[in-house]
N, CA and C atoms as an extended XYZ file, in Angstrom:
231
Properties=species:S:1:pos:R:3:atomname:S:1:resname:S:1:resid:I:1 pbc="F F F"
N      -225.191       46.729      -32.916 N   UNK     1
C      -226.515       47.125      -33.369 CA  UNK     1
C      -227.362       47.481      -32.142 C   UNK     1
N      -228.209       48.600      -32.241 N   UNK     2
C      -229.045       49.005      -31.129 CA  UNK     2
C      -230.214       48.614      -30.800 C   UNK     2
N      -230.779       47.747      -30.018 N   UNK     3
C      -232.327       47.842      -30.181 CA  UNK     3
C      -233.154       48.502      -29.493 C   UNK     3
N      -233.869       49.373      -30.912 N   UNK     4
C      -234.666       50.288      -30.823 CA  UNK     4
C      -235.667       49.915      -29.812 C   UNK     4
N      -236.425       49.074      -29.444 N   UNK     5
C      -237.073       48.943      -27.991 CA  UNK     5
C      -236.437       49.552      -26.774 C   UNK     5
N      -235.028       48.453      -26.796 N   UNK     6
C      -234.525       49.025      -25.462 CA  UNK     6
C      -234.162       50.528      -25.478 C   UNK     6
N      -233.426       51.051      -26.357 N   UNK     7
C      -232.949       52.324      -26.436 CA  UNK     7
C      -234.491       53.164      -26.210 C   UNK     7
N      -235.645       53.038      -27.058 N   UNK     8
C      -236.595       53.712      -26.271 CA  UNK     8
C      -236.926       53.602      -24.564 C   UNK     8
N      -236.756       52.329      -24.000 N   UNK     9
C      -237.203       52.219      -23.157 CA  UNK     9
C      -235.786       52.961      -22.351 C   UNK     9
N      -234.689       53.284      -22.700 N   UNK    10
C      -233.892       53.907      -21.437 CA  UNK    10
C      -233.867       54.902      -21.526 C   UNK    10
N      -234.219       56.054      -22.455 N   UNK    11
C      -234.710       57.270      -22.487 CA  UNK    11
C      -236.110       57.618      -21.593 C   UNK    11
N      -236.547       56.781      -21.237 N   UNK    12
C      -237.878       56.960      -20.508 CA  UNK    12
C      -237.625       56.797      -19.146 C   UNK    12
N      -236.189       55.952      -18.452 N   UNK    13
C      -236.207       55.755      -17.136 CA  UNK    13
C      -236.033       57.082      -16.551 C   UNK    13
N      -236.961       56.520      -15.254 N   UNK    14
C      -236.655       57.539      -14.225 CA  UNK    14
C      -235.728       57.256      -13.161 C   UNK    14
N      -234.536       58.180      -13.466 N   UNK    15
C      -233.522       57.809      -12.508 CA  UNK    15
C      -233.197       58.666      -11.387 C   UNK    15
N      -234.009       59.465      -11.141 N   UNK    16
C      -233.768       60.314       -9.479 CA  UNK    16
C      -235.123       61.030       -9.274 C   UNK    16
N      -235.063       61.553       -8.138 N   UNK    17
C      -236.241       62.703       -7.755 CA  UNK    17
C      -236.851       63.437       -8.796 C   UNK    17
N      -235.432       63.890       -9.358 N   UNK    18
C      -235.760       65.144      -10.149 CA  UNK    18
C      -236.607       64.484      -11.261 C   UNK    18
N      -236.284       63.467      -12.014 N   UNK    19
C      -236.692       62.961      -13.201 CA  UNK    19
C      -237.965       62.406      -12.720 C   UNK    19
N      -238.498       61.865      -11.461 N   UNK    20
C      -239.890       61.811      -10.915 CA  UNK    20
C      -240.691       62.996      -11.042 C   UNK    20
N      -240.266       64.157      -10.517 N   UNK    21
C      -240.867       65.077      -10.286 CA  UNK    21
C      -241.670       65.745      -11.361 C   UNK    21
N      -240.323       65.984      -12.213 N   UNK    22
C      -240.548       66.580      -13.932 CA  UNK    22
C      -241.450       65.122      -14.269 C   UNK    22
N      -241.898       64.076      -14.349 N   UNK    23
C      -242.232       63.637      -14.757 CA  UNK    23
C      -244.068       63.394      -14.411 C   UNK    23
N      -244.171       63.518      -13.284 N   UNK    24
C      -245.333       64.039      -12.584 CA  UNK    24
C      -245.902       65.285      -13.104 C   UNK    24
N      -245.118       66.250      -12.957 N   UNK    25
C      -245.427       67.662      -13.603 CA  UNK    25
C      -246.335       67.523      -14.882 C   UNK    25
N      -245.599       66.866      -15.387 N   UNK    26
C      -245.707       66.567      -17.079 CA  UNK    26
C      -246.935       66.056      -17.577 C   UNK    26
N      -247.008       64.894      -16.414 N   UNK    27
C      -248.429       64.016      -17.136 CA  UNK    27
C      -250.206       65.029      -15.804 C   UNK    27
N      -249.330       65.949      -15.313 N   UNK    28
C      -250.886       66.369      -14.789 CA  UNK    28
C      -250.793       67.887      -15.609 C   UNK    28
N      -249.847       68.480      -16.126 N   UNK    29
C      -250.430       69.629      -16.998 CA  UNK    29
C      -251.229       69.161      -18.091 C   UNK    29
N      -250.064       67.537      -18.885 N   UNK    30
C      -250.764       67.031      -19.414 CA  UNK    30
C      -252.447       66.769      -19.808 C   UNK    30
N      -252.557       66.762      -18.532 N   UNK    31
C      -254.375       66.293      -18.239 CA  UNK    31
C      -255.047       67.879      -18.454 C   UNK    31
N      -254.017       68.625      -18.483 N   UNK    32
C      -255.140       70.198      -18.238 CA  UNK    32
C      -254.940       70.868      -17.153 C   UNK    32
N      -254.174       69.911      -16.097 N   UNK    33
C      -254.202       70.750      -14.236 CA  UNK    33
C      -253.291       72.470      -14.749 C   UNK    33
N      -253.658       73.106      -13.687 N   UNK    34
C      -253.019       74.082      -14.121 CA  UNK    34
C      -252.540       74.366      -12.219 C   UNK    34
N      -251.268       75.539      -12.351 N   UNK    35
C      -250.559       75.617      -11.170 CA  UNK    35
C      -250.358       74.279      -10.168 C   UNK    35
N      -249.460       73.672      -11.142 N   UNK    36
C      -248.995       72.366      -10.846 CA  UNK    36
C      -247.772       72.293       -9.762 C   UNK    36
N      -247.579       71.878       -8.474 N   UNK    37
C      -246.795       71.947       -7.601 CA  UNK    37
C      -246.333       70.756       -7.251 C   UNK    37
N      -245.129       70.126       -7.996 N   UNK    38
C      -244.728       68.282       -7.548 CA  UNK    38
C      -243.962       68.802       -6.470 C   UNK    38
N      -244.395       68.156       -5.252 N   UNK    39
C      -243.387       67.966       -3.897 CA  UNK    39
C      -242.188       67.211       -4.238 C   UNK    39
N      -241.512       66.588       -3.180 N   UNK    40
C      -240.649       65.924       -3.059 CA  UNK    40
C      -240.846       64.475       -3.034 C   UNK    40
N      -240.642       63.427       -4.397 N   UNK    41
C      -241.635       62.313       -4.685 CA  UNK    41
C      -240.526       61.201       -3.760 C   UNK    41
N      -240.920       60.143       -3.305 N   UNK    42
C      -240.485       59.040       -2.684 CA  UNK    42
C      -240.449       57.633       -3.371 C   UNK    42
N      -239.810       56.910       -3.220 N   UNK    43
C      -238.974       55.602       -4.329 CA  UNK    43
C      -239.776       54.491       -3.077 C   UNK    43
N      -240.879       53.860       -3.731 N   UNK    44
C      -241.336       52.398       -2.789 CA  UNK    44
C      -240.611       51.365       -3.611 C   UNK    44
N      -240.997       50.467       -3.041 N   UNK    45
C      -240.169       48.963       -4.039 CA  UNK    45
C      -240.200       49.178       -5.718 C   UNK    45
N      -241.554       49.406       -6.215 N   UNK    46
C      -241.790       49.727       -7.735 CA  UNK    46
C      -242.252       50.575       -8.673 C   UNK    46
N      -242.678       51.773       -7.307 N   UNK    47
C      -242.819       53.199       -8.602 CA  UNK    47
C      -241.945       54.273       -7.345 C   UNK    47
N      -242.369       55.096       -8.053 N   UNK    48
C      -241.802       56.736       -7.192 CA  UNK    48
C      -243.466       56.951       -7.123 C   UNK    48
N      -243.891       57.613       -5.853 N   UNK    49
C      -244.990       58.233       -5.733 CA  UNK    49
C      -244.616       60.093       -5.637 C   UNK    49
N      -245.131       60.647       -6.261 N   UNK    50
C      -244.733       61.958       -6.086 CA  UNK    50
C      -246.028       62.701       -5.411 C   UNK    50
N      -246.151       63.580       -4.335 N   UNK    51
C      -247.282       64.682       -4.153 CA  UNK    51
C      -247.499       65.168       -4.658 C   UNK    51
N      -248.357       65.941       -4.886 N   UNK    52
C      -248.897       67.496       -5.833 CA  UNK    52
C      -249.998       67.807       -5.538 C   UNK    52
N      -249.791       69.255       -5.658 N   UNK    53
C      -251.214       70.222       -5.715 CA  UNK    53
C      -251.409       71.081       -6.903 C   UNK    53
N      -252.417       71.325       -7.455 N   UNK    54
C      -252.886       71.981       -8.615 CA  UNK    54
C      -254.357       72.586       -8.291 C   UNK    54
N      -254.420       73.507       -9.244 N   UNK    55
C      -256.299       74.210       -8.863 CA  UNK    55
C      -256.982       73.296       -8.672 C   UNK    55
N      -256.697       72.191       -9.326 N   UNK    56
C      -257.902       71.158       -9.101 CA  UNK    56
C      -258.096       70.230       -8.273 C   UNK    56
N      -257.091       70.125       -7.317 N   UNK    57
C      -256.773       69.552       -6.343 CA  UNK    57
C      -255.380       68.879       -5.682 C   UNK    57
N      -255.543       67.605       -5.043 N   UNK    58
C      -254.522       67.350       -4.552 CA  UNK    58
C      -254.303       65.820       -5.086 C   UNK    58
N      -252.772       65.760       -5.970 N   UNK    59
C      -252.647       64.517       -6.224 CA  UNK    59
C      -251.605       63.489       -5.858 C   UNK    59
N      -251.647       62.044       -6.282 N   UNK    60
C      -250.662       61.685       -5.865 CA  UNK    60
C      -250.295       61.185       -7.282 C   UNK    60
N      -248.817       61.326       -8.044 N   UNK    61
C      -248.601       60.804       -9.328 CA  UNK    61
C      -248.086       59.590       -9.159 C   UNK    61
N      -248.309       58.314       -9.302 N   UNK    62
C      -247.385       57.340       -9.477 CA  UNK    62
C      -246.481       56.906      -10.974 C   UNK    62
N      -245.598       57.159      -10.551 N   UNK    63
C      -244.325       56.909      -12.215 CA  UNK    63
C      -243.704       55.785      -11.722 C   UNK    63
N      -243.706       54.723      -12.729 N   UNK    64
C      -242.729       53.594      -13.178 CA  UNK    64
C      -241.376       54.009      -13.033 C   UNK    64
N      -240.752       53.365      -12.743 N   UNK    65
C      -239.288       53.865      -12.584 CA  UNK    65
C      -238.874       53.381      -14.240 C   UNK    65
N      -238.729       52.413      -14.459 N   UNK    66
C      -238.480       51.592      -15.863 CA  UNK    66
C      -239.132       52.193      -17.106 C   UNK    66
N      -240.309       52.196      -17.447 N   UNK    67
C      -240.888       53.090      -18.670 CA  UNK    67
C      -240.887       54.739      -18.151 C   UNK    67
N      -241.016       55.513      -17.242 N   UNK    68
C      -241.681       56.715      -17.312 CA  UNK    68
C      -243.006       56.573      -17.361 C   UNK    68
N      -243.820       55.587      -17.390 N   UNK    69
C      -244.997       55.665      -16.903 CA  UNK    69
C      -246.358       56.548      -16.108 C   UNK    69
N      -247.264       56.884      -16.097 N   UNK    70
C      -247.588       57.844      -14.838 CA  UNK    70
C      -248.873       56.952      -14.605 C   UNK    70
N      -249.389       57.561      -13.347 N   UNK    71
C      -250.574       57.096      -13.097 CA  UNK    71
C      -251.217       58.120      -11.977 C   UNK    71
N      -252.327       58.573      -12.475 N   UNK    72
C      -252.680       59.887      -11.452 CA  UNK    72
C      -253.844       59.492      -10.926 C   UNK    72
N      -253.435       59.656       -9.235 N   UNK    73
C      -254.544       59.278       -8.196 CA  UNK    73
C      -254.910       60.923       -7.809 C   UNK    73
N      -256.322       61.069       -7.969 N   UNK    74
C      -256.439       62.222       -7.352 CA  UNK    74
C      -256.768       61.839       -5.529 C   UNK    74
N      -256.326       63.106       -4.741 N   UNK    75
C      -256.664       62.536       -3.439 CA  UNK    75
C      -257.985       63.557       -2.717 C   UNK    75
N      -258.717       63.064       -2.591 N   UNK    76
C      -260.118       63.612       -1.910 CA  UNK    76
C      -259.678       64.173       -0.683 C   UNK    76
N      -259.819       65.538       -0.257 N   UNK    77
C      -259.648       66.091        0.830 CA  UNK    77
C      -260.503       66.742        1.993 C   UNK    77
């Protein structure tokens, strides 16, 4: 038998760059950003931080590795 928690929750991991990246992408078009550019995101102890630039500025996405999570820091330049 499957449980539907977990099985949601492993469809959501982020398991490499790429799945950071696209996942960054995602939650700042999300917001409205438009010409969205995810750099090359980096793995700290408990999220991936990814770069980005968009018209609206410059961000940093933090994603959960475990849910897919996001969390968008914009960075003042």
């Amino acid at each position: 038998m499957t449980d539907r928690l977990t099985a949601d929750q492993e469809e959501n991991r982020i398991k490499s760059k790429e799945d950071a990246a696209i996942a960054a992408y995602d939650a700042l078009t999300g917001e409205g950003c438009e010409s969205v550019v995810a750099m090359t995101p980096h793995q700290t102890r408990s999220t991936w931080v990814v770069p980005a630039t968009s018209d609206e500025g410059d961000w940093r996405v933090h994603v959960d590795p475990r849910s897919g999570s996001t969390r968008l820091v914009h960075v003042d330049g």
